[in-house]
C-alpha positions in Angstrom: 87.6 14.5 -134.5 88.1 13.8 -131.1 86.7 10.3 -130.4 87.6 10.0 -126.9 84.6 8.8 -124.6 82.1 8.1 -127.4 80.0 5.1 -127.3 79.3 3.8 -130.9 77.1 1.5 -132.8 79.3 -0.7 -134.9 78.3 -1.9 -138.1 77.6 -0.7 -141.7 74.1 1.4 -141.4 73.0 0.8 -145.3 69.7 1.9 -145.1 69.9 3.3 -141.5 66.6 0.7 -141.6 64.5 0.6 -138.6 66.5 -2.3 -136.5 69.6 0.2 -137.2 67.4 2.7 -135.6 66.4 1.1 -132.5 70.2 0.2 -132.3 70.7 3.8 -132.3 68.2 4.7 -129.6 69.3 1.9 -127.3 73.4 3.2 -127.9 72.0 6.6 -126.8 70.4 5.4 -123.8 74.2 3.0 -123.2 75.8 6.5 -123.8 74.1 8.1 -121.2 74.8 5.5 -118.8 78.6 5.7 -119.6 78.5 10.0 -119.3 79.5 9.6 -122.8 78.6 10.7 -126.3 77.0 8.5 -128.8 77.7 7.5 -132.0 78.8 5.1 -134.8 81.4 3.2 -136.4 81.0 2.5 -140.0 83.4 1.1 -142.4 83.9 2.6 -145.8 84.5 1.2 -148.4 81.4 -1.3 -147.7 82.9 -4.8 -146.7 81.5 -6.3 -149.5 82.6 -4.4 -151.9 85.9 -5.1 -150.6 85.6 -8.7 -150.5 83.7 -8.7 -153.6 84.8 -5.6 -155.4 82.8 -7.0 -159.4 79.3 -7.2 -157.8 76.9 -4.5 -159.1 75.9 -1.9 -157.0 74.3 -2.7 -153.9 74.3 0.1 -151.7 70.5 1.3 -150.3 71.8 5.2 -149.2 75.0 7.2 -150.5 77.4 8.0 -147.3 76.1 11.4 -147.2 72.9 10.4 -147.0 73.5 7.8 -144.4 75.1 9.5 -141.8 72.7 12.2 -141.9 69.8 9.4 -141.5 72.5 8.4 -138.0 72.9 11.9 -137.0 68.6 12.1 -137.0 68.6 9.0 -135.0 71.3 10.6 -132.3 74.5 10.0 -133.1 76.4 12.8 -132.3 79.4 11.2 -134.3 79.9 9.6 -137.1 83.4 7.9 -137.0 84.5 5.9 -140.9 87.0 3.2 -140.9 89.0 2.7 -143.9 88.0 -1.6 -144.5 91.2 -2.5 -146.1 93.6 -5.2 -145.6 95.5 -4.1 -143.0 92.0 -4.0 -140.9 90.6 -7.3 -142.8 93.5 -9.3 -141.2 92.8 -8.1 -137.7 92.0 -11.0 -135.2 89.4 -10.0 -133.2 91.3 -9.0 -130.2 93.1 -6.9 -132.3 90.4 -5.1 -133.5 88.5 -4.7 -130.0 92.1 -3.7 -128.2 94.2 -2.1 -130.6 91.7 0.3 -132.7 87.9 0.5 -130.7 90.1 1.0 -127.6 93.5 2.1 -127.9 93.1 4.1 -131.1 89.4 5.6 -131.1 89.4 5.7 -127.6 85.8 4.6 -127.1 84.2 4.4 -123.5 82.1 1.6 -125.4 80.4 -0.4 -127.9 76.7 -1.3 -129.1 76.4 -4.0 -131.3 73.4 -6.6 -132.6 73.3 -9.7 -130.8 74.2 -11.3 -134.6 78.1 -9.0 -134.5 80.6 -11.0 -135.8 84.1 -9.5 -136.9 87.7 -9.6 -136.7 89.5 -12.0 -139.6 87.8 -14.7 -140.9 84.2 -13.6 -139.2 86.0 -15.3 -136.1 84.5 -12.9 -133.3 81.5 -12.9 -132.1 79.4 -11.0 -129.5 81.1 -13.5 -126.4 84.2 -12.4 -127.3 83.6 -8.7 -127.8 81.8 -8.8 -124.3 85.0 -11.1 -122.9 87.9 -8.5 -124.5 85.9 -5.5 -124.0 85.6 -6.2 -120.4 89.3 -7.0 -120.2 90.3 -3.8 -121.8 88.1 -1.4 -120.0 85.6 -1.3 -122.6 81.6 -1.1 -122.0 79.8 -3.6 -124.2 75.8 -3.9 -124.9 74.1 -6.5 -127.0 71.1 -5.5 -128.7 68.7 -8.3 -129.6 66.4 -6.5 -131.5 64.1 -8.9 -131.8 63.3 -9.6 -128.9 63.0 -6.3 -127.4 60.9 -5.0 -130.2 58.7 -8.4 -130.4 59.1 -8.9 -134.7 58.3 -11.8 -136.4 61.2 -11.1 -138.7 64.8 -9.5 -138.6 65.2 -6.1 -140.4 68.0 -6.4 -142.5 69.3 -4.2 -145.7 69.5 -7.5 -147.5 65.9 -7.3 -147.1 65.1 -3.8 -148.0 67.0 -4.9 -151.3 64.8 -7.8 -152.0 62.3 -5.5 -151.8 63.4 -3.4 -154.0 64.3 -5.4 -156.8 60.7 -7.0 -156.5 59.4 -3.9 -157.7 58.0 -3.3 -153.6 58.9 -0.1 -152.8 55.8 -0.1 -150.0 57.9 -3.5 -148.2 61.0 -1.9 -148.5 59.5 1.8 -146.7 57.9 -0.5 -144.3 61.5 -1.6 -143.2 63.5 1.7 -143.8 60.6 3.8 -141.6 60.1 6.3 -144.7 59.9 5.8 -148.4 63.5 4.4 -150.5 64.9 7.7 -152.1 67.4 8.8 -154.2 68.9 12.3 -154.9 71.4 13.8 -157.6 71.7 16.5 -159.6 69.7 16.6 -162.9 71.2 15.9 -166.0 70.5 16.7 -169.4 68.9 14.0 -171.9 67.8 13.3 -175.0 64.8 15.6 -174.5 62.8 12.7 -176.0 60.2 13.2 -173.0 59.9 16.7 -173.5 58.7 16.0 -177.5 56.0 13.8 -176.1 54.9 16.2 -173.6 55.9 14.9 -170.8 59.5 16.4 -169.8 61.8 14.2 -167.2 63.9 15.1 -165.0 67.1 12.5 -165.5 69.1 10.6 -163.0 71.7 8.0 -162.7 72.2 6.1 -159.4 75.4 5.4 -159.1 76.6 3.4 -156.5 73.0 2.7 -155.3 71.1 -0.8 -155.9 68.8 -0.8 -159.2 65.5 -0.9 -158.0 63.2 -3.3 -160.3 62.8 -1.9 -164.0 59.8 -0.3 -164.6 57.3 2.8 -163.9 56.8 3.9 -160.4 54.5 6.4 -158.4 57.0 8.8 -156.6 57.3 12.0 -154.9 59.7 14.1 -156.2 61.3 16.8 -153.6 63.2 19.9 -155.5 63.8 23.3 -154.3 62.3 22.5 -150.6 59.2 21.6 -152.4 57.6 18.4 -153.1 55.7 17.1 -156.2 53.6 14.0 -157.0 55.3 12.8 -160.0 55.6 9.2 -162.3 59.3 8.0 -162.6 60.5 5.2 -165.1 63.5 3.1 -164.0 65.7 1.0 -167.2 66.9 1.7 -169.9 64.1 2.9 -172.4 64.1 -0.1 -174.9 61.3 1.9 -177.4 64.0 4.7 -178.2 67.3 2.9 -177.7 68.8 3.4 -174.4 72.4 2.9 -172.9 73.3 3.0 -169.2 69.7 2.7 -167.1 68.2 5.6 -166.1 65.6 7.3 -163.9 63.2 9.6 -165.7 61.4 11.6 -163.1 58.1 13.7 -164.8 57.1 16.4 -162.4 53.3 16.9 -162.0 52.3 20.9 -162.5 55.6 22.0 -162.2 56.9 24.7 -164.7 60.9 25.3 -165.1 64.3 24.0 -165.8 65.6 21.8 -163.5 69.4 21.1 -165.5 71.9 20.8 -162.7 68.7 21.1 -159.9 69.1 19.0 -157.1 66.1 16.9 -157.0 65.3 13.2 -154.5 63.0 10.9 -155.7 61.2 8.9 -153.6 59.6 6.0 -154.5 55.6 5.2 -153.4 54.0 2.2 -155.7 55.3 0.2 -158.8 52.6 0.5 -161.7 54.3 -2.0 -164.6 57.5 -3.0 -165.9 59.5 -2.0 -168.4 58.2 -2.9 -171.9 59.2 -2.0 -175.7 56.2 -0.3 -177.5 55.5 0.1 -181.1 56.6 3.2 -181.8 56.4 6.8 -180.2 52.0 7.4 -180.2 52.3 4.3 -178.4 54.7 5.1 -176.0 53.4 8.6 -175.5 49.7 6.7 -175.0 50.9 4.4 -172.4 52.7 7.2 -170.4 49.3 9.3 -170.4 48.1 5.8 -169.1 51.1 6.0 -166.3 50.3 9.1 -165.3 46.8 9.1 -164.2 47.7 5.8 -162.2 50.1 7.6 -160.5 47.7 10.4 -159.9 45.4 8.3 -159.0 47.7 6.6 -156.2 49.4 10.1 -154.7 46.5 11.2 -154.0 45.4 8.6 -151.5 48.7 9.7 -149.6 
């Protein structure tokens, strides 16, 4: 990829939330006053999983999903940095001169008004003004809240908190669309299917564990979207392992095994609870499922 003459957002885009958004628009605008193209520096693997490689999964969107949420918002390139120690140790000059510059080539940068990087956290967005100017690089300093008038910063540590309150409709507030996940389908106990209700069966991966419990959701499969209830944990009446997400599909007839399917989540309806025995369980998920109903289709 040729990298020469892009101006880039830096930073890590989990979420692609909406402050990373007006980000974006303002680094398209900065592009256009450079006569360059915009885009994005992100750094894989996620800082804090480098620094702190045994905390559980965090992550709000998977890379692919990410940079196509960037490429939506304009960025015409999407350029990843491998975070290791080599670029850890970088003093901030370093960093600025020797890769954003020299290496990448950038015509300039767009950060928050909050930036710090370089070794240690030392740099901060004086000096990236003070060695981008000195190298030939453009700088802008987004202060998003003031432009945009918020009473509160956006922030993917946010969107998370939301999330593992069981407030899916805080977190889509932030994020500018519902939280969603996608994967392939895979094949279960069938337990679902016995009670009359099949799932569709998901793990998340490297993405953060939303509060356990059952959900409203949308469930998008085949270019088509259905309301659906979903249940998050790790199914305490029947003995689960790893958590899961069970995904039931309102009036939707086939076999989705290996489908592709997103799930997006609208409302949280209870937690996660051990029932006594399977009439109960299959009871309460009759329960589940008119509440969802009954919520979708408001929307």
């Amino acid at each position: 990829m040729d990298t020469r003459g892009v101006v880039a957002a830096i930073g890590n885009f989990d979420g692609v939330h909406r402050g990373h958004q007006h980000l974006l628009a303002r680094t398209v605008a900065f592009a256009g006053e450079l006569q360059g193209r915009p885009g994005v520096v992100v750094f894989e693997p996620h800082p804090r999983r480098y620094f702190r490689p045994d905390d559980p999964p965090f992550l709000l969107t998977t890379p692919e999903k990410r940079n196509a949420l960037l490429a939506a918002h304009g960025a015409q390139h999407v350029i990843s940095l491998p975070f290791d120690a080599a670029l850890a140790s970088l003093d901030p000059e370093a960093f600025v001169r020797g890769v954003l510059k020299e290496r990448l080539g950038l015509a300039g940068v767009v950060t928050g008004a909050d930036f710090r990087f370089g070794k240690g956290r030392a740099g901060d967005g004086a000096a990236l003004r003070a060695v981008g100017d000195a190298a030939g690089l453009g700088v802008l300093l987004v202060d998003i809240l003031a432009e945009r008038g918020e009473a509160e910063k956006f922030g993917s540590s946010a969107v998370r908190a939301a999330l593992e309150a069981g407030a899916p409709e805080r977190a889509a507030a932030m994020l500018g669309r519902r939280w969603s996940v996608r994967g392939a389908v895979r094949e279960g106990q069938k337990l679902g299917r016995g009670l009359g209700f099949p799932t569709a069966n998901m793990t998340l991966g490297e993405l953060i564990e939303p509060r356990r419990g059952v959900y409203a959701t949308l469930a998008e499969v085949g270019g088509e979207t259905y309301a659906a209830v979903s249940n998050f944990g790790r199914r305490p009446t029947v003995g689960g392992d790893a958590p899961l997400l069970e995904t039931h599909l309102f009036d939707f007839q086939g076999d989705l095994y290996g489908a592709e399917i997103e799930v997006g989540f609208v409302a949280f309806l209870r937690d996660e609870r051990r029932f006594d025995g399977l009439d109960a369980l299959k009871a309460q998920i009759t329960a589940d499922s008119a509440e969802a109903r009954r919520i979708l289709h408001r929307l």
